[in-house]
N, C-alpha and C positions, 0 to 999 in steps of 0.2 A: 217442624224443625228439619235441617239438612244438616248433612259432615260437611261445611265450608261453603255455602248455598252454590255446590254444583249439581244439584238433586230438585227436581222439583219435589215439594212436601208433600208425603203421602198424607191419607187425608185422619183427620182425629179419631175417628170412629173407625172400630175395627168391624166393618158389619155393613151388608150386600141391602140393599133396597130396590125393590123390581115393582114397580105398577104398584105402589103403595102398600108394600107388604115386605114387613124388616125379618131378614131372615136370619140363621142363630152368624153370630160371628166367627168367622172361619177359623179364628186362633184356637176356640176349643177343641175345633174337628183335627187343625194340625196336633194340637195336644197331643190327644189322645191318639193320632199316628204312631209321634214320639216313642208313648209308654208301650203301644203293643211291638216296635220298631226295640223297645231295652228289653222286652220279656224274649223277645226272640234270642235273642244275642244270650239271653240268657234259661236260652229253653229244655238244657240238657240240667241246668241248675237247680232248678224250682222244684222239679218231682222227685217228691221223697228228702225236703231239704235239710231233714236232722241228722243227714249221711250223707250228704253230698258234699265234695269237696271240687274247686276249682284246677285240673290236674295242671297247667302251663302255672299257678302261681306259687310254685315250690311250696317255702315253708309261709312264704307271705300271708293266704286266706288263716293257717294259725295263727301268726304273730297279731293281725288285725284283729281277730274276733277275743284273743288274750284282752289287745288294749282295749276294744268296747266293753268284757269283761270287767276289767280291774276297776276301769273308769265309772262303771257302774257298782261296784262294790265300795269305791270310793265314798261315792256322792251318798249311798243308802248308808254307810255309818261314817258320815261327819268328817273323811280323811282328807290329808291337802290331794285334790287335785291333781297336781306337779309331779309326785313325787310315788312311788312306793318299795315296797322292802320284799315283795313278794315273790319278785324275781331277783335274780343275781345276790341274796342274799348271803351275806351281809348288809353289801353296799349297796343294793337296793337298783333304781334305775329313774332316772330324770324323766318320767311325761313329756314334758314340757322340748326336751330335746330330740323329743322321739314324734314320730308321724301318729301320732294317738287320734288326730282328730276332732280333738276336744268339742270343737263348735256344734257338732253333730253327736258324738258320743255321752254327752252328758243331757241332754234334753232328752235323746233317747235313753235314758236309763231305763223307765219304766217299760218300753217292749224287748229292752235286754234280760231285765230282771221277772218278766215273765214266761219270755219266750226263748232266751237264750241267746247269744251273742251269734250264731251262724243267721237265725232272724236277722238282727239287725245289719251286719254285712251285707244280706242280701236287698234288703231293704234300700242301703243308703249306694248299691250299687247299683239297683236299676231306676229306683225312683230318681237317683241322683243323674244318669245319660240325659232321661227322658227332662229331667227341668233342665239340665246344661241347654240341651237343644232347643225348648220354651225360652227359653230367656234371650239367647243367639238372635230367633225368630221374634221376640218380640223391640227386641235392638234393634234391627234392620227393618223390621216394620215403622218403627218409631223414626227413624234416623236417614234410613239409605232408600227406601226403594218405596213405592207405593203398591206395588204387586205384591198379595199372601202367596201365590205359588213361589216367586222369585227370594222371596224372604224362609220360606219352608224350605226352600231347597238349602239356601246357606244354613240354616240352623241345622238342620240334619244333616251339613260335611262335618258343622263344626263339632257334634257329637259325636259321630259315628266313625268319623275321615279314621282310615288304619291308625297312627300313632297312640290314637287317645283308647281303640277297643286294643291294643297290646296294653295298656297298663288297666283298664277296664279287669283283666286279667285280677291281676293282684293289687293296684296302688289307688285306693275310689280317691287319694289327697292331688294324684295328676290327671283323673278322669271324669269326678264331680266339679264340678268349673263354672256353677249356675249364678256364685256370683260376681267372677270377672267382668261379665256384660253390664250386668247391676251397677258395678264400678264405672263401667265407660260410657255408659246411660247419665250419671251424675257428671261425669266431665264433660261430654259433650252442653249438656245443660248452663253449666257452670259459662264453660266456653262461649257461648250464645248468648251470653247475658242473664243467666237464671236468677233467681233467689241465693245471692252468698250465704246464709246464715241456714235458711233451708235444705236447700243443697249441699251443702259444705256439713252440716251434721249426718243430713242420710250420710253419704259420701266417708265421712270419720266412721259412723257406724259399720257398715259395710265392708268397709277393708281393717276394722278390726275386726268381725268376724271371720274375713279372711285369714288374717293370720289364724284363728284360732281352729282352719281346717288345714293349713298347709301354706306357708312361708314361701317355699320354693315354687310354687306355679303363680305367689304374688310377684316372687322378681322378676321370672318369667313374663310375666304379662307389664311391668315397670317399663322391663330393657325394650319390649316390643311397642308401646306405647310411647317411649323417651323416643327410640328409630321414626314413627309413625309420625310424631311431630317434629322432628328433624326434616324428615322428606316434603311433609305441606308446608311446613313453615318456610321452604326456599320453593315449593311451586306455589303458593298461594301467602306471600312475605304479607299483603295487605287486611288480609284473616288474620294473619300469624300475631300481629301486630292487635287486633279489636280483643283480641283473646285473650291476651295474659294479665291484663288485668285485673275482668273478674274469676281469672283462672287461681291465679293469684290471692283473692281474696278467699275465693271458697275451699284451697288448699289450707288456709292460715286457721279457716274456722274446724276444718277437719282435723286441723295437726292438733288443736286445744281437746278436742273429743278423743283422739284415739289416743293421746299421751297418758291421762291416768287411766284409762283404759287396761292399755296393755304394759304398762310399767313393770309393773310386778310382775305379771306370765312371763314377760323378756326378761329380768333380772332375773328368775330364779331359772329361766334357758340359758342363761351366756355365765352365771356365776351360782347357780345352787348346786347341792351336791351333784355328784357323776356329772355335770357337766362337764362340755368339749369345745376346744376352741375351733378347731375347721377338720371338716371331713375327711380321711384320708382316703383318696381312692388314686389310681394310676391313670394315662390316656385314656378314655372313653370314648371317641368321635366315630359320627357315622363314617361307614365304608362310602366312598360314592358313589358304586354300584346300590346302595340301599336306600337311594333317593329315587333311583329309575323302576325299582324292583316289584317284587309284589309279597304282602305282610304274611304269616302263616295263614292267619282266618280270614285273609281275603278271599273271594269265589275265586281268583286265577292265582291264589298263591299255594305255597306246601311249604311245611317244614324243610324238607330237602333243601329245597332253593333258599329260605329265609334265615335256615339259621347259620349256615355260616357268616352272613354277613353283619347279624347283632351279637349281644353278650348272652341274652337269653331272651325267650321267649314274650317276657313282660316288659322288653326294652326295645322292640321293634319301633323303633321313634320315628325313621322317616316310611319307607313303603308307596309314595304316590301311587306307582307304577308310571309308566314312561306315557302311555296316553292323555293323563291328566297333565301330567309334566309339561307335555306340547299343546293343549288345550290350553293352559296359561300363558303359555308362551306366546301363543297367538293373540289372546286377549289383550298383552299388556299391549304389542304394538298397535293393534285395534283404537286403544282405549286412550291411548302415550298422551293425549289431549286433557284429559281428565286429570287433573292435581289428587286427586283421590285414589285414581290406578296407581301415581308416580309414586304416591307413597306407601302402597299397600306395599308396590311392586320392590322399594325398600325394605321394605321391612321381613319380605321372603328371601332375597337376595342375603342380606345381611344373617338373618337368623341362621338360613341352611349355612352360611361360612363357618358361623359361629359353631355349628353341628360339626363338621368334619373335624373338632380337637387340633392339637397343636402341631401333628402334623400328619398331610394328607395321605390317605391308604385307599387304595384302588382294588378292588378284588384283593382284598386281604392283604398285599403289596406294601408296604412302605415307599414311598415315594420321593421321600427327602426333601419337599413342600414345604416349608415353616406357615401352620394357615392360621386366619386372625383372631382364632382361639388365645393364641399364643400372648397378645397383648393383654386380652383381662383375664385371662385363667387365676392370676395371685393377686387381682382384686380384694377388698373385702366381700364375702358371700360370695362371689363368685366364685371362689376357689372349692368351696365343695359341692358345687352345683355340674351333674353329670352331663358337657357339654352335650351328647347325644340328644338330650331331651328338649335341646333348643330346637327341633323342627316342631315341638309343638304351641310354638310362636307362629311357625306358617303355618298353622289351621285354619285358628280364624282369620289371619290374611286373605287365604284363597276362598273361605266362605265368603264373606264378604265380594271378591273379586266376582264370585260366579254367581253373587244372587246381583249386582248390580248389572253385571253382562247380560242375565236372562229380563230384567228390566228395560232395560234397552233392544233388546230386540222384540220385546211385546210390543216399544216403541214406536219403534221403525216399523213395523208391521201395522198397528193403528196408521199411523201416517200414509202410508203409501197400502193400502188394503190388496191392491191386485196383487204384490208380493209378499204378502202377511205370511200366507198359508206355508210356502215353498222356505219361505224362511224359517218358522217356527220350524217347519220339518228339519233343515238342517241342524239346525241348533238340538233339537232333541237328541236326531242322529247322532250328535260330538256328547253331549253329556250322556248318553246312553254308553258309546264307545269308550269313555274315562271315566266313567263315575260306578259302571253296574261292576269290570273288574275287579276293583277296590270294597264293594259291597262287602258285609262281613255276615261272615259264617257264625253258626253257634259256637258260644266257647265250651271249651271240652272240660265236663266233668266227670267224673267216677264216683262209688264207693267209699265212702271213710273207714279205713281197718277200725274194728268194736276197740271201746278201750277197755282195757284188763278189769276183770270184775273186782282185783285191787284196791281200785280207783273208786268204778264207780257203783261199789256197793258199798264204799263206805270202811271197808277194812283193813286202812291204813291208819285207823284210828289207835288199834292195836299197838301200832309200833310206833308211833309218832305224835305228839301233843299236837292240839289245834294249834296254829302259829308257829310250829318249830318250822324246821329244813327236811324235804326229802332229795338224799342225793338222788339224781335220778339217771341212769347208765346206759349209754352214751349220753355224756351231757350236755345240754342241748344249749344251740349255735345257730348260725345261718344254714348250716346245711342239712341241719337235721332238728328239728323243733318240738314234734312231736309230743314229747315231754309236757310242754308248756298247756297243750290242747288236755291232756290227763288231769292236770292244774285246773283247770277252768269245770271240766269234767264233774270234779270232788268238790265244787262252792268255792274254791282257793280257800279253804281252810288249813293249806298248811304254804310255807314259802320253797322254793326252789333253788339251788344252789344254779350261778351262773346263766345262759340264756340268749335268745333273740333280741335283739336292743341296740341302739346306737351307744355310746360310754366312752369313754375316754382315756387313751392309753399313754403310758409314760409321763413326764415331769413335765411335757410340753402342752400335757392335755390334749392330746390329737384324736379324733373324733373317728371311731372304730366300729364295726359288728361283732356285739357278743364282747363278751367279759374279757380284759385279761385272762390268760389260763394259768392257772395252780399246774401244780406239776403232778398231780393224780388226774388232772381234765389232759394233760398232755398226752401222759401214757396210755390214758384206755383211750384215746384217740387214735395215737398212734397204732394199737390193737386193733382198732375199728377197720382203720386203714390197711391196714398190712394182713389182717384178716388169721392171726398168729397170736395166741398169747404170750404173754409176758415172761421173759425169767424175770422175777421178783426177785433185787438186793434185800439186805437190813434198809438200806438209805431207803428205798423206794417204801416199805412198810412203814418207817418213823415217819416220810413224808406224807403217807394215806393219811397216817394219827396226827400229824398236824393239820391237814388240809380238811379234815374231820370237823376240826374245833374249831378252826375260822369260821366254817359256812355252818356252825352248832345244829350238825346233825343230828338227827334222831335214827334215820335209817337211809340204806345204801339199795336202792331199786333198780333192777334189770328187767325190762319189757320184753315182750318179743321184738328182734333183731335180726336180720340175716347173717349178723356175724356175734350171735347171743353164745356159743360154746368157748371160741376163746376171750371173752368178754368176763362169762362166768370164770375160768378157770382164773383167769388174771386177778378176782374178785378174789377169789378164793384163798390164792396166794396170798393175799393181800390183808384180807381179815378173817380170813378161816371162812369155813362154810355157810352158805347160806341156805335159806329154807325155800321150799319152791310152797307160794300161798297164790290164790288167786287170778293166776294165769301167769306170776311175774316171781322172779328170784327178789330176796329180799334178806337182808343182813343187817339185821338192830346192834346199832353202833353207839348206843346210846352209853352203855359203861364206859367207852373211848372217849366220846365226848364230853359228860357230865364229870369226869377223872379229871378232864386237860379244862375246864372249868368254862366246858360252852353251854353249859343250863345258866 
């Protein structure tokens, strides 16, 4: 099979034959590249993993290994999936609107539930690079190139390329990606004339499991897909045309599989409890210096240099560096012939625009640019989707470009042999010069601080019923989570007052981080912040005793903190003294609560 028969077919068999002797098939040796190519990247992670923490993914390695947690708590006693009360208590927190994971977190329940949720994290974040890049490789083996080197190379940009090892960091729902390819394996098929009915159910299956790992890398790869036959379908109209047919057809069979499928998960994400109608975030677009640049964990990049020009560390989206940048550049005119370049070379052009937000910034610069973000940002779904993350639509763009350029010059080197050698030399030369920069460094872990013997000996038993609330101080947010990891710590046998979660704010339902705040989450923030306690009103104490009885506490928890003295005093003000147990201040507020009639 070819993309649009400008490929000669590589051939069915993935497996070398010499003098009558069939050797192992090179796909498992690239494999197994792949895996030891994620341990690397994850090599400061692994040892000693019951304490390691990922330091570039903030509160994120929490928040994920909470929802592999919950998800698993769920499924071992019979609870909705979608839904639970364990955090943000009262009102709980939507699954289903949140980056949970589900497609993966629920099958692994059983190495969560033995092994503990930082296992499975780690698990579904290195196994998940090394199958992203198998599957890349075995697309372009199947599809584009008849060369396993030319095909190993694009699968290992499309894993490893900078954008996808910054969220590699903290998001495995934009860096596990094994089965986008799966998807575009079934369309090309489809495309070609496959089996409707065959194809078209893998195909329904597949991209509902998609959804069920991450939504946003399926629009992602949609918008770049719609662009991709946009471009061939006006460089190659008489493909365009053979195609939609049984394109057509094996969509019609998939839409009948994925509709009751995913009915219910999508109904209780757009309309069950704490659901949110669209994400609220502000500008987002890469810098355009950050398209030429180079990523933290690249070997020619540093933090110094990188972070000024993203939001944080796990949203380094574009990074090429400017050698690769011109190494493409070069290929497209090379290649301008090819209806397959024309429309890769769409589809990079297009995404990076899409990347710079609504309007362009130059070295930090406002520019006063209006860029073409600007027309779908208030889309449906596109308006909560963080424009920055469209460069990683040009990934597998340029994979693709560079494994079918290194196919062409094995080409042209078979054909004309007395220039084979000098040419491969050069070509090495250029991908050696663009590609070894961008290589990625290990990602940086540390130490997890011990959690308070509180928690995890069990002696919050004392002050709190299995199932009630512990408030827990500072209460935990995007910026500080903490909390939530203590939660997971103690079995989740007790629920949490407020939290890390997407939810849903005001009368509009606008899609938020972290709970509404009560006006006792306000003030000891505001203490957190200001690094000052509190003068305590009467208003501010009767608000503690209501804010108490909403979230039917049982008790009031202060961890170690760097700002734990005026935290405690503000506490103290607030409901009188507390007792220092276990490593953590602690204030049973259980007479407050059970009085205002939250038992």
């Amino acid at each position: 099979m070819t993309v649009g028969g400008d490929l000669i077919a590589p051939p069915s068999e993935d497996a070398e034959v010499t003098s009558g002797r069939r050797w192992p098939r090179p796909g498992w040796f690239v494999a197994i590249g792949y895996l030891i190519g994620a341990f690397w990247v994850y090599g400061r992670f692994w040892p000693g993993l019951g304490h390691r923490y990922l330091t570039d993914s903030g509160q994120d390695q929490t928040q994920w290994e909470w929802f592999f947690a919950v998800t698993a708590h769920n499924v071992a006693h019979l609870h909705n999936p979608f839904f639970t009360t364990l955090l943000n208590h009262p009102l709980g927190v939507n699954l289903m609107a949140n980056t949970a994971m589900l497609g993966l977190g629920v099958p692994l329940t059983p190495v969560t539930l033995l092994f503990g949720p930082t296992v499975t994290w780690a698990l579904i974040l290195t196994l998940g690079l090394a199958a992203t890049a198998t599957a890349w490789y075995r697309l372009l083996r199947r599809h584009v190139v008849r060369s396993w080197p030319a095909a190993a190379l694009g699968g290992g940009f499309a894993a490893f390329a900078p954008p996808v090892i910054s969220h590699a960091n903290a998001h495995p729902n934009l860096a596990v990606l094994f089965v986008i390819p799966l998807i575009i394996d079934r369309l090309i098929r489809l495309a070609e004339g496959g089996a409707a009915v065959r194809d078209g159910v893998i195909l329904g299956l597949l991209v509902t499991f998609q959804i069920l790992l991450g939504e946003e890398p399926l629009l992602l790869a949609a918008t770049g897909l719609a662009v991709f036959a946009l471009g061939y379908g006006l460089a190659r109209p008489d493909r365009a045309r053979t195609a939609i047919a049984p394109l057509a057809k094996g969509a019609a069979v998939a839409a009948v599989v994925i509709a009751p499928l995913v009915a219910y998960p999508l109904w209780w994400q757009f309309t069950g409890p704490q659901s949110y109608r669209s994400l609220l975030h502000g500008p987002a677009g890469n810098d355009v210096l950050a398209l030429t640049a180079f990523a933290s964990r690249s070997l020619a990049g540093d933090r110094a240099t990188a972070g000024p020009l993203s939001l944080n560390p796990t949203e380094e989206n574009a990074f090429f560096g400017w050698p690769l940048l011109i190494l493409v550049a070069v290929l497209v005119v090379w290649l301008w012939q090819v209806a397959l370049v024309r429309a890769l070379t769409l589809v990079i052009v297009v995404a990076m625009a899409f990347s710079l937000g609504p309007e362009i910034v130059f070295h930090g610069e406002k520019t006063g640019l209006i860029g073409p973000w600007k027309l779908v940002s208030q889309l449906p779904l596109y308006e909560s989707v963080l424009e920055t993350r469209f460069t990683l639509v040009c990934v597998p763009a340029i994979a693709v470009l560079l494994a079918f350029a290194t196919e062409k010059v094995v080409t042209l080197g078979a054909l004309a042999p007395w220039r084979g050698a000098p040419l491969r030399l050069v070509w090495g030369v250029a991908l050696a010069e663009a590609l070894l920069p961008i290589a990625p460094k290990p990602l940086l872990a540390a130490d997890r601080p011990a959690t308070p013997a509180f928690f995890s000996r069990g002696l919050w038993r004392h002050y709190a019923a299995p199932g009630h609330t512990i408030v827990t101080v500072p209460l935990p947010d995007s910026g500080e989570a903490t909390a939530m990891h203590w939660q997971v710590v103690a079995g989740l046998r007790f629920s949490i007052a407020e939290g890390y979660f997407l939810g849903p704010w005001g009368s509009d339902r606008q899609g938020v981080y972290g709970a509404v705040p009560r006006p006792t989450s306000s003030l000891l923030g505001r203490v957190r912040d200001g690094h000052v306690a509190a003068a305590v009103t009467p208003a501010d104490v009767q608000a503690a005793r209501d804010d108490l009885v909403f979230w039917r506490a049982d008790a009031v928890v202060l961890g170690p903190h760097d700002q734990q003295e005026p935290l405690r005093v503000t506490l103290d003000r607030l409901l009188g003294p507390g007792a220092y147990v276990g490593g953590v201040w602690v204030w049973d507020v259980r007479s407050i609560t059970h009085a205002g009639g939250g038992d």
